[in-house]
GUZAVEX-318093 format. One line per field, with one value per residue: residue in three letters; residue number from 0; x, y, z of N, C-alpha, C in turn. Coordinates in steps of 0.2 Angstrom, whole numbers, plus 5000, padded with zeros to 4 digits. Atoms other than C-alpha are relative to their C-alpha. Layout:
REM GUZAVEX-318093
r <- [Ala|...]
k <- [NUM|...]
nx <- [X|...]
ny <- [Y|...]
nz <- [Z|...]
cax <- [X|...]
cay <- [Y|...]
caz <- [Z|...]
cx <- [X|...]
cy <- [Y|...]
cz <- [Z|...]
//
This chain:
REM GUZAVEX-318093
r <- [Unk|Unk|Unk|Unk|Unk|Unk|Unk|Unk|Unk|Unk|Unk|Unk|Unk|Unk|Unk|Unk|Unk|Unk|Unk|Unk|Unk|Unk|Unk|Unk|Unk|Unk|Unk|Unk|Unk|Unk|Unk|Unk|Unk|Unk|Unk|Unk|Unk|Unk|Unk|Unk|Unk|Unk|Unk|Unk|Unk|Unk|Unk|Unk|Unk|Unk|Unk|Unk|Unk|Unk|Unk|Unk|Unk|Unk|Unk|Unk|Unk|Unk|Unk|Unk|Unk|Unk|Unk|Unk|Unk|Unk|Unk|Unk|Unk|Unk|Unk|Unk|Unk|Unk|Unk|Unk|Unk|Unk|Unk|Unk|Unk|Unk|Unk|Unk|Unk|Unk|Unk|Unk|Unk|Unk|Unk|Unk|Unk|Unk|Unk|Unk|Unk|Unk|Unk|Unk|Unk|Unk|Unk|Unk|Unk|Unk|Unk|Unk|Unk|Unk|Unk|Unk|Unk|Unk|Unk|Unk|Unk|Unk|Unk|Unk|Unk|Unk|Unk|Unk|Unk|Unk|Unk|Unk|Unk|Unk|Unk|Unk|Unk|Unk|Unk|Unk|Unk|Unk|Unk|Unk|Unk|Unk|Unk|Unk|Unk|Unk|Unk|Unk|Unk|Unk|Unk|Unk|Unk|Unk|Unk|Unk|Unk|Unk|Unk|Unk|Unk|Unk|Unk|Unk|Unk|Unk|Unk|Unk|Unk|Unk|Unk|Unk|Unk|Unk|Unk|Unk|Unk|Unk|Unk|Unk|Unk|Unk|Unk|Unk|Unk|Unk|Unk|Unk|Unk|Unk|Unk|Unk|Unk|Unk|Unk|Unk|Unk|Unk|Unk|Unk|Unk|Unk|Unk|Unk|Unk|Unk|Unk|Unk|Unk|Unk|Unk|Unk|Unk|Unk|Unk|Unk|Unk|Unk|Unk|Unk|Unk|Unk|Unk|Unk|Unk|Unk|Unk|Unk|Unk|Unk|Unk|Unk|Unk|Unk|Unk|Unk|Unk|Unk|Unk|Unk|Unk|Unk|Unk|Unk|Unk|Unk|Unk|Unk|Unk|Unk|Unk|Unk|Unk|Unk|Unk|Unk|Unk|Unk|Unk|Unk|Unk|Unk|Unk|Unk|Unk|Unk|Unk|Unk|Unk|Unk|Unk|Unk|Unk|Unk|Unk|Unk|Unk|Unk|Unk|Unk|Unk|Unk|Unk|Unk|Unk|Unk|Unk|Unk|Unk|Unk]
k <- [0|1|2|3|4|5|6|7|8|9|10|11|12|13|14|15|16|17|18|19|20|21|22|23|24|25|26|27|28|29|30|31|32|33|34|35|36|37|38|39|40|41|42|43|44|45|46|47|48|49|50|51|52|53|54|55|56|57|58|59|60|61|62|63|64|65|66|67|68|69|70|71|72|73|74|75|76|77|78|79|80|81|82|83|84|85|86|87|88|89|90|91|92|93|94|95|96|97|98|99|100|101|102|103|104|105|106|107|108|109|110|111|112|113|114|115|116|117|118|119|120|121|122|123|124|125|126|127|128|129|130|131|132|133|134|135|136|137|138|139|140|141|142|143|144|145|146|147|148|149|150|151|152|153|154|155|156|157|158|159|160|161|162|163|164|165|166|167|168|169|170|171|172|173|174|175|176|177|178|179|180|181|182|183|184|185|186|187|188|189|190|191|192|193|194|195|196|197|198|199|200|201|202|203|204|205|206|207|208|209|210|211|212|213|214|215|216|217|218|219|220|221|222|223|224|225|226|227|228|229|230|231|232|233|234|235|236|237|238|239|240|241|242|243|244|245|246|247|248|249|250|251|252|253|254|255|256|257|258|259|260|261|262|263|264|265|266|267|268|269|270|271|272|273|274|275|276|277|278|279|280|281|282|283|284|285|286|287|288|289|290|291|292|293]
nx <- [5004|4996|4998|5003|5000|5003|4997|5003|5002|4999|5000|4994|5000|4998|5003|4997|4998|5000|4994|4998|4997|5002|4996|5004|4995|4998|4997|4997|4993|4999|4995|5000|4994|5001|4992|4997|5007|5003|4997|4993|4996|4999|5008|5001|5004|4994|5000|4997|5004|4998|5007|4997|4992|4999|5000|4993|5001|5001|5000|4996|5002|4996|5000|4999|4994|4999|5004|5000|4995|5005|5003|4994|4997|5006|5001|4992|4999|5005|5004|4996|5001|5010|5002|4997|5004|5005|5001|4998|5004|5006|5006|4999|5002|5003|4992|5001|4994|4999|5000|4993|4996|5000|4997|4995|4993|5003|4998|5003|5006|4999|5000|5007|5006|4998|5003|5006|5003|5006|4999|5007|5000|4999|4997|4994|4995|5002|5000|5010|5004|5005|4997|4999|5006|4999|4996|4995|5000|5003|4994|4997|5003|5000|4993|5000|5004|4995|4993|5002|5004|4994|4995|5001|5004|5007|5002|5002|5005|5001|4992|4999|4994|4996|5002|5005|5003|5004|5007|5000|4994|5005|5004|4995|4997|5005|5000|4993|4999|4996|5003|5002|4994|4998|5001|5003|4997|5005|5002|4995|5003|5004|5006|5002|5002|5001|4996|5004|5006|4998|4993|4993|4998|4996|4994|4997|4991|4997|4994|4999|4996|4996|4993|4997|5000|4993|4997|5003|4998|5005|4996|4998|4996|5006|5004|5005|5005|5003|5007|5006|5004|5004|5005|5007|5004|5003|5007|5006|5000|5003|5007|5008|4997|4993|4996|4994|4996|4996|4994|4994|4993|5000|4993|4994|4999|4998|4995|4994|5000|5003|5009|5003|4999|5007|5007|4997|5001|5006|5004|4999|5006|5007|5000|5001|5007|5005|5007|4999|4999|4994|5001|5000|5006|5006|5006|5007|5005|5004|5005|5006|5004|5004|5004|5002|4999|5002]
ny <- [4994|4993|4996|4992|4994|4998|4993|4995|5007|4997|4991|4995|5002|5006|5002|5001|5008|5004|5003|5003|4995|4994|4998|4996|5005|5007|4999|5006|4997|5008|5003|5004|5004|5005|5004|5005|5003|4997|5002|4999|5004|5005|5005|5003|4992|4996|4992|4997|4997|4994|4995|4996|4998|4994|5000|4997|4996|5002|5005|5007|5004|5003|5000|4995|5002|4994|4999|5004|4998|4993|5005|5000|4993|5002|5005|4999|4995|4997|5003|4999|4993|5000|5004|4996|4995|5002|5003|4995|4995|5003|4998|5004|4999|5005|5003|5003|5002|5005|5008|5002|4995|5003|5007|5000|4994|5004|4997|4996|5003|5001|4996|4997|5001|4997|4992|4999|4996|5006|5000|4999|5003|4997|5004|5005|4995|4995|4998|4998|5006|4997|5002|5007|5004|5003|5006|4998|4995|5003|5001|4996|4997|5006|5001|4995|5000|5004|4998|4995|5004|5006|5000|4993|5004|5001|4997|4991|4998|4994|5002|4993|5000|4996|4997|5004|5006|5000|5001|5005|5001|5001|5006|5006|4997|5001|5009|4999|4998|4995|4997|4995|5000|4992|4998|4994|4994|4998|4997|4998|5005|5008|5002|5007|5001|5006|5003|5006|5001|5001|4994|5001|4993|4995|4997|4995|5000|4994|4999|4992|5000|5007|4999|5001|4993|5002|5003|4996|4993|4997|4998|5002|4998|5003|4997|4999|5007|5001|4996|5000|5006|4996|4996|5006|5002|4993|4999|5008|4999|4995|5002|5002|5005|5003|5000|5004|4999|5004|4996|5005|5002|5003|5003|4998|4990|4996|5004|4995|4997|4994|4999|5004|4995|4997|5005|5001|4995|5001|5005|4998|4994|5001|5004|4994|4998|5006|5000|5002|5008|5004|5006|5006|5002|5004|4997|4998|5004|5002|4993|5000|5005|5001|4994|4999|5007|5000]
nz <- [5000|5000|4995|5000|4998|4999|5000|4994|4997|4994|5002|4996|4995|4998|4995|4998|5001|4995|5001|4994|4995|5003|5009|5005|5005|4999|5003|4999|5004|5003|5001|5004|5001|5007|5005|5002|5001|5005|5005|5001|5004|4996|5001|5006|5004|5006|5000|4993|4998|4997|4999|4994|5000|5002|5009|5002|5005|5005|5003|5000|5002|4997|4991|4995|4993|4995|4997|4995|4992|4996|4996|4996|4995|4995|4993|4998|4997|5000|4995|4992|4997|4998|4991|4991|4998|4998|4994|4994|4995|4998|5003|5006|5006|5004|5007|5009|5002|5008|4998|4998|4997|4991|5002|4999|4994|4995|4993|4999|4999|4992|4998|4999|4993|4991|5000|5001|5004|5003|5008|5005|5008|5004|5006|4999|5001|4999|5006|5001|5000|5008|5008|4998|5002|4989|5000|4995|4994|4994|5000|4999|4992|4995|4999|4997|4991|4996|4999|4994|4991|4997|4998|4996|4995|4999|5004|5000|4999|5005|5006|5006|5005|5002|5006|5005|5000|5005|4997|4995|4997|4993|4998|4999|4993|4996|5002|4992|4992|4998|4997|5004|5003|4998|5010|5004|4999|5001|4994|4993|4994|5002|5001|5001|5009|5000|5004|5000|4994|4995|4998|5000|4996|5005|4996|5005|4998|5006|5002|4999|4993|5003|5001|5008|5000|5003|5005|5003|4999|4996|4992|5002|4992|4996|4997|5001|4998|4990|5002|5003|4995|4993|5004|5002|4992|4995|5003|4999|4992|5001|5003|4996|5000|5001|5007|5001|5003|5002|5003|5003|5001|5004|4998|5003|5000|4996|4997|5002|4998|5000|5001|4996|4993|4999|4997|4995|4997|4999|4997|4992|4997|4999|4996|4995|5002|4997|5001|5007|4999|5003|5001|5003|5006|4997|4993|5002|5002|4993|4998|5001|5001|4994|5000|5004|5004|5008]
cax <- [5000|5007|5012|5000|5002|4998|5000|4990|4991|4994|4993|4995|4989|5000|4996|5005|5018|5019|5037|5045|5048|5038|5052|5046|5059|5063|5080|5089|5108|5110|5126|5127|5138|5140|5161|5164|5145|5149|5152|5171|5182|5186|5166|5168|5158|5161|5164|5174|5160|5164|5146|5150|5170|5178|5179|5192|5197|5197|5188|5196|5195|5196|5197|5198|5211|5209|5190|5193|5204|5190|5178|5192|5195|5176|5177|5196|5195|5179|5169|5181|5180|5159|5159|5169|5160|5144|5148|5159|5144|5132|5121|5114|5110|5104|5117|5110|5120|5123|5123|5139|5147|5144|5151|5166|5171|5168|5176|5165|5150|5156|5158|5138|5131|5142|5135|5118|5114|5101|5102|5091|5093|5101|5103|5112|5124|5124|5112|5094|5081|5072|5070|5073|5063|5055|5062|5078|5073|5065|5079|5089|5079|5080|5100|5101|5091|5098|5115|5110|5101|5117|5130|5120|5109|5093|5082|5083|5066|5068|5077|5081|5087|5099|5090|5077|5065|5054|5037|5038|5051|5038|5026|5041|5049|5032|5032|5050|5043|5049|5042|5043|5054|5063|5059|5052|5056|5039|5035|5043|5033|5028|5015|5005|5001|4990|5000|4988|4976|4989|4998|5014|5024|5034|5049|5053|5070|5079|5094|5093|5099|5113|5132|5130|5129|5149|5150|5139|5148|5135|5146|5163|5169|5161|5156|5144|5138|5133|5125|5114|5108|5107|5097|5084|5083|5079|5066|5057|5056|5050|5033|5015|5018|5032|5044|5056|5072|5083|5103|5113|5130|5141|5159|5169|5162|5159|5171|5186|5194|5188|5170|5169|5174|5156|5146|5157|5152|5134|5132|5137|5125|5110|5115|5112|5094|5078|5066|5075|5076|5090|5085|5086|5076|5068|5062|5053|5045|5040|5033|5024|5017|5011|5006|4998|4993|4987]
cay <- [5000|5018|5028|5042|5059|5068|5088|5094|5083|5093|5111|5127|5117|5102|5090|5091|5077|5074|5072|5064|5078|5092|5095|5104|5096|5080|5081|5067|5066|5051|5043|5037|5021|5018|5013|4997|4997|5007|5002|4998|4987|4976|4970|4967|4986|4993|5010|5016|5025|5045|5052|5062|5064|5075|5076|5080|5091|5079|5064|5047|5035|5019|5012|5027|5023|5043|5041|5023|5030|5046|5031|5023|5039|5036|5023|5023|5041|5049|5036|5038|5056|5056|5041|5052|5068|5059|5048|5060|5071|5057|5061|5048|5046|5034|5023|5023|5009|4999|4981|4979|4992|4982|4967|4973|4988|4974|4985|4999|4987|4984|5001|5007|4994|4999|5017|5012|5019|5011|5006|5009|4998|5007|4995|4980|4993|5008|5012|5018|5007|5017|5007|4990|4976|4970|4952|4960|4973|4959|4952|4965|4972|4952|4953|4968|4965|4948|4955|4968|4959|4945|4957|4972|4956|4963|4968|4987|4994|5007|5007|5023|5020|5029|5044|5036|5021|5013|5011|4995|4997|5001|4985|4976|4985|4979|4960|4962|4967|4985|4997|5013|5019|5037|5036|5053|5072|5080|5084|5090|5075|5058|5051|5035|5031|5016|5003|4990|4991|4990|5005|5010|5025|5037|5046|5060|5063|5079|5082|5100|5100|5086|5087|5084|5103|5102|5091|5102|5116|5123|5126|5128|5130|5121|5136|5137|5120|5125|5141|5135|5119|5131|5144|5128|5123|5141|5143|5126|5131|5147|5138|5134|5115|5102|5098|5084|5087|5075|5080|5069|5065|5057|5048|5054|5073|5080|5066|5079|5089|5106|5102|5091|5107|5114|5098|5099|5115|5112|5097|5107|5121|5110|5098|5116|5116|5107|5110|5100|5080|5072|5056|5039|5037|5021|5031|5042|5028|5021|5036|5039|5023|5025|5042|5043|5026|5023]
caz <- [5000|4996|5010|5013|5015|5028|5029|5046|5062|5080|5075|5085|5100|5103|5117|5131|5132|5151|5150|5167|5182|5172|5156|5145|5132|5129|5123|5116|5108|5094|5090|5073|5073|5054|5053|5045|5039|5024|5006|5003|4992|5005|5006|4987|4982|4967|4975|4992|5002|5004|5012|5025|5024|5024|5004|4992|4980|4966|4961|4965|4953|4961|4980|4991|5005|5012|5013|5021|5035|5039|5043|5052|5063|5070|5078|5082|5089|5087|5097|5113|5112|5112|5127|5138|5135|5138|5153|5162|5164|5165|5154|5143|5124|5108|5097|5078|5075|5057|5060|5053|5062|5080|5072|5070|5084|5099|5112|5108|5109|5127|5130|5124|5137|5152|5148|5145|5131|5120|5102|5088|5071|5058|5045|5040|5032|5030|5014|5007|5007|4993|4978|4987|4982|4999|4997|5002|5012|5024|5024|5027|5043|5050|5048|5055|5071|5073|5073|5084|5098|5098|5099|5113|5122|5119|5104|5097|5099|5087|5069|5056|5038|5031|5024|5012|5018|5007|5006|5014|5026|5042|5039|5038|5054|5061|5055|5067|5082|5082|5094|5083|5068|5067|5046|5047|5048|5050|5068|5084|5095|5093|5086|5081|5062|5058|5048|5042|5055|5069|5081|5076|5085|5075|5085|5072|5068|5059|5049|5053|5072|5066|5065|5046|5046|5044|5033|5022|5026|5036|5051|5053|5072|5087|5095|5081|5084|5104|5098|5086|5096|5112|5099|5094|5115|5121|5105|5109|5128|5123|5116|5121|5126|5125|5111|5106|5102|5091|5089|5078|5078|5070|5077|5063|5061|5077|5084|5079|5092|5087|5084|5098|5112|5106|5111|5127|5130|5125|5136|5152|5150|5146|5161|5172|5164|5175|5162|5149|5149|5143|5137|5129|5113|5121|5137|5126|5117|5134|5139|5127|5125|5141|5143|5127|5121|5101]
cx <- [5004|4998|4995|5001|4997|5001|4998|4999|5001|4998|5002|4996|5003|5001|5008|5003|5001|5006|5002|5004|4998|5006|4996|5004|5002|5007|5005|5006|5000|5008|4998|5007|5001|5006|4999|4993|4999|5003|5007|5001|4999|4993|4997|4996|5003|5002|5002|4994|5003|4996|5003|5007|5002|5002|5006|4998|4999|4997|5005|4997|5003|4999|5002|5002|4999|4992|5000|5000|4996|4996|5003|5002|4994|4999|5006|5001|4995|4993|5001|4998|4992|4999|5004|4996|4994|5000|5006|4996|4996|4995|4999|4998|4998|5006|4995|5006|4998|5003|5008|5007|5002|5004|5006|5005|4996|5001|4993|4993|4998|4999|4992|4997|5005|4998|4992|4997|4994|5001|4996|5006|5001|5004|5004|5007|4996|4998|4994|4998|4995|5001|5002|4997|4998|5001|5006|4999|4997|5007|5006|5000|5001|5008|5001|4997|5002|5007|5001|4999|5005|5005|4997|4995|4995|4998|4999|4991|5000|5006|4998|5004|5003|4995|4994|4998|4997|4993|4998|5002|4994|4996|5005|5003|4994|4998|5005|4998|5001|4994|4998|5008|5002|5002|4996|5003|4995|4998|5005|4995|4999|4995|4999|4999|4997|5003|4996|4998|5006|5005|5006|5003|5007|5005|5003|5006|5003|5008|5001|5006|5005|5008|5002|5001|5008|5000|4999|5000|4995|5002|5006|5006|4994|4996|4993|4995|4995|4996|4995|4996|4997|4993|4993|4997|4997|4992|4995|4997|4997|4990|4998|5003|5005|5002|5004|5004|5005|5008|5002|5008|5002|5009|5006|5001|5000|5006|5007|4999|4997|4994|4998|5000|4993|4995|5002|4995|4990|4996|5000|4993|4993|5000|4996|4992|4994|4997|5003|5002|5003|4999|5003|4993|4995|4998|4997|4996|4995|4997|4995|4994|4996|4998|4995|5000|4995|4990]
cy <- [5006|5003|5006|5006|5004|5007|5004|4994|5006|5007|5004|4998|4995|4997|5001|4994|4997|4999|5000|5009|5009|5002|5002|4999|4994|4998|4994|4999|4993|5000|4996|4997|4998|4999|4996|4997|5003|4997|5000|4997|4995|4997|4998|5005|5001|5007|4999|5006|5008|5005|5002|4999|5005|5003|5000|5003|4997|4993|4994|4995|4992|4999|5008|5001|5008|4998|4993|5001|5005|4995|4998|5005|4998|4997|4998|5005|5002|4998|5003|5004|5002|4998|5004|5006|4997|4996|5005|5005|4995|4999|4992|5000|4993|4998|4999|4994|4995|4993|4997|5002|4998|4997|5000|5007|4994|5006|5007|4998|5000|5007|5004|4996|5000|5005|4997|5000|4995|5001|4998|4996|5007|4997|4993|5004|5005|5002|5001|4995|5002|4996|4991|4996|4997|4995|5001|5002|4995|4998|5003|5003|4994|4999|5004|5000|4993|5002|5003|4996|4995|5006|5006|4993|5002|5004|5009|4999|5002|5000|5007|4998|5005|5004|4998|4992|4999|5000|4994|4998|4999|4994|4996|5001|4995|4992|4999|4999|5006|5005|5006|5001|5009|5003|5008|5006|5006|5002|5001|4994|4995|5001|4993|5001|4991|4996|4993|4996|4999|5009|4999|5006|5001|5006|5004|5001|5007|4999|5008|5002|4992|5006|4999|5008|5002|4998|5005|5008|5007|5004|4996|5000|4994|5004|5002|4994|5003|5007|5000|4994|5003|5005|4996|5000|5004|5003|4998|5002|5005|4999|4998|4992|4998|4997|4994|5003|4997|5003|4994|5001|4995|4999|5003|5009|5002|4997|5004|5005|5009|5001|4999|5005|5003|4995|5000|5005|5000|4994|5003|5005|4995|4994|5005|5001|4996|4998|4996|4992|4997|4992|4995|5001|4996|5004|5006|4997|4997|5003|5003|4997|4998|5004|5001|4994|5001|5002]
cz <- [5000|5007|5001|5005|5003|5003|5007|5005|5008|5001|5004|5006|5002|5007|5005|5003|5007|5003|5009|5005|4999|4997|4996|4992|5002|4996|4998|4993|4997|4999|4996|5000|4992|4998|4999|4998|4993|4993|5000|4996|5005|4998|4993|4997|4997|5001|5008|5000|5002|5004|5006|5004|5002|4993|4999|4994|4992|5001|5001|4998|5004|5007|5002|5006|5006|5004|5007|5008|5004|5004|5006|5007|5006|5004|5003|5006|5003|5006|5007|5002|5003|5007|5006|5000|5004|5008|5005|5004|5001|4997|4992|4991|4994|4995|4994|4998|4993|5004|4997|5003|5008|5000|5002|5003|5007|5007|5000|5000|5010|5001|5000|5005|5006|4999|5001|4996|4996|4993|4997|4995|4994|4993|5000|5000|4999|4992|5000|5000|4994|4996|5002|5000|5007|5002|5004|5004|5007|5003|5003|5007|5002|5002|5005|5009|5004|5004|5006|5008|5002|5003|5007|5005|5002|4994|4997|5000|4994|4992|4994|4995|4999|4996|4998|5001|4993|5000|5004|5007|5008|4999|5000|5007|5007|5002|5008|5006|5003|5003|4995|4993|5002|4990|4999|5002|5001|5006|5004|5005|4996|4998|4998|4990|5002|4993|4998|5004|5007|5001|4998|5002|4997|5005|4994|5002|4995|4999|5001|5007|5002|4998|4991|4996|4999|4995|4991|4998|5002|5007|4998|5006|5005|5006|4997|5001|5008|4998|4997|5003|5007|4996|5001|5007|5000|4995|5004|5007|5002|4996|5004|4999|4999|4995|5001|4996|4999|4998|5000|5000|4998|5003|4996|4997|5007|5006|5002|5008|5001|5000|5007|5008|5000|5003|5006|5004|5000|5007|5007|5001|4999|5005|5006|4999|5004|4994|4994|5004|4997|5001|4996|4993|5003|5006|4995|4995|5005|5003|4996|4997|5005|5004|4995|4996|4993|5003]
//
């Protein structure tokens, strides 16, 4: 069944989300894991993966040994540097992880469940789902969630494709078992959608309040990173009702020294915050499947 479009759903009254200790945001920082999940030579690709690199000036025809190593850097350097900012303050966050990417960083697997954090399904590897016939694509979400649930010892709940689902991707999500997806970009809160007669909970997600702003040459210091994520808090907090707010990162961009002094400096000020809730993806899926059931 095609996906339908739907343009008006909460309006300029949006329910109050309840959020745990009266928060009036629900703020939640992602960790995309996608090293060793992405297109290379080695896995037999006709193309070395260069999405969100750090580019070059020219065109390499051929394996791509610089972009290999930027990958590389992510889960080598980039990781480390993130789990320390984050558990030295305490504060927790969501691993998007690629199912091949668990595979093969072990020690950083141990490291996400001594912290806690929770991990959402972000593929077998790292790649659209657009365009996939759903034969694979079932496939694809069964590898993927197996992998997952062996190497972290309990099911993801939740799973984000790269980018572009398809039109089947959520009934298949739901064949799984999965609590909700983060396939969309469309709201600031939760919601439900009915998926061939059954609930399904939608945890919207942006590329907007995301470290890919770098890569994209959208920002080019990390005190603009902590400016314009502080900017977004202080708006959202400044509205009728409460807000979700998704911030993407990524191990091999804001992993880097210079970037990473702005999320440093962001996490301190909005640890000082009451009204803001620094969560887990899965606790605002639990919440709101239990404050605001389908």
């Amino acid at each position: 069944m095609p996906v339908t479009r739907i343009f008006e759903h909460y309006g300029p009254t949006p329910p109050d989300p309840r959020w745990p200790g009266g928060a009036r945001l629900a703020l939640n920082f992602v960790i995309n894991h996608e090293e060793g999940g992405e297109e290379s030579f080695p896995d037999g690709d006709p193309r070395s993966e260069t999405g969100l690199t750090e580019g070059s000036t020219a065109a390499v025809k051929g394996r791509d040994l610089a972009a290999e190593s930027m990958f590389q850097y992510g889960s080598r350097v980039g990781f480390w540097r993130l789990h320390r900012l984050f558990t030295e303050r305490n504060l927790p966050c969501t691993v998007f992880a690629v199912a091949r990417a668990l595979e093969r960083t072990p020690q950083c697997v141990a490291a996400i469940k001594a912290a806690g954090w929770d991990v959402a399904a972000h593929g077998w590897k790292w790649e659209m789902h657009a365009g996939m016939d759903e034969a694979t694509e079932r496939q694809r979400i069964a590898d993927a969630t197996a992998i997952i649930t062996r190497e972290i010892g309990t099911p993801p709940l939740g799973w984000y494709t790269r980018y572009a689902p398809s039109e089947n991707t959520r009934r298949l999500l739901i064949e799984h078992g999965y609590l909700y997806d983060s396939d969309a970009y469309d709201d600031e809160l939760p919601y439900w959608r009915d998926v061939g007669g059954k609930p399904h909970l939608v945890l919207p997600y942006n590329l907007t309040h995301n470290d890919v702003r770098f890569a994209r040459q959208g920002m080019t210091s990390g005190l603009e990173f902590f400016e314009y994520i502080k900017g977004a808090v202080e708006m959202m907090l400044s509205e009728p009702g409460g807000r979700m707010l998704s911030v993407g990162l990524h191990n091999r961009i804001i992993g880097h020294a210079g970037r990473a002094a702005g999320l440093a400096r962001l996490l301190d000020w909005v640890a000082m915050r009451p009204e803001i809730w620094v969560c887990r993806r899965a606790d605002i899926a639990r919440h709101w499947t239990r404050e605001h059931a389908p």
